[in-house]
C-alpha positions, 0 to 999 in steps of 0.5 A: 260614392267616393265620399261616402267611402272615404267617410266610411274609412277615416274613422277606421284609419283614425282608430289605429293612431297608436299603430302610427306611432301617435301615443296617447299622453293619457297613456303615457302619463299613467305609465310614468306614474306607475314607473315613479310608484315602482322606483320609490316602492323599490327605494323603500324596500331596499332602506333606502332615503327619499334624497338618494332616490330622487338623485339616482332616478332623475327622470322620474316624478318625484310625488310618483316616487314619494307615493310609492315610497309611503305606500310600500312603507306603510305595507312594510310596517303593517306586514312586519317586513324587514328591508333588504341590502341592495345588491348593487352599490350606489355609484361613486360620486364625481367629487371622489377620486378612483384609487387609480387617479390618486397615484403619482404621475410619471414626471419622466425623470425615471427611465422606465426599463425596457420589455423583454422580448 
């Protein structure tokens, strides 16, 4: 009786792997594609080169990004759209200095004057 119980229950309970937290790596795998696809459409619409995109989106699957760069590429030539302006600026680069950082150092030869209060 038990057995026949607990056989009955198993496959429900193995049904609900997701609900536990147990992906499935088909489904996350056809997820990360879809990311790539948006990320390189995005690139393409917003004019810009395959390099910068890769570098701005490390984590992402380059043929994804590169399918979804020549698909929207293909579509922007076929409907005669022009590229946008990003809104956001690329991130500076490690190897440039902010303004901050290229003014001199106090080298504590000056007396700095006191705050009034």
């Amino acid at each position: 009786m038990h057995l026949r119980l607990y056989l009955l229950l198993v496959p429900f309970a193995l049904s609900a792997c997701e609900q536990l937290g147990l992906d499935d790596q088909a489904k996350i795998a056809a997820a990360r594609e879809a990311d790539g696809r948006a990320i390189g459409s995005a690139c393409r619409q917003t004019a810009r080169a395959l390099e910068d995109c890769y570098s701005l989106n490390p984590k992402a699957q380059k043929a994804a990004i590169f399918a979804g760069w020549r698909d929207m590429d293909g579509y922007m030539r076929e409907n005669k759209i022009e590229s946008i302006k990003p809104q956001m600026e690329e991130e500076a680069s490690p190897a440039k200095e902010s303004p901050a950082a290229e003014k001199p150092k106090d080298m504590g030869g000056a007396a700095k004057p006191a705050a009034k209060h």
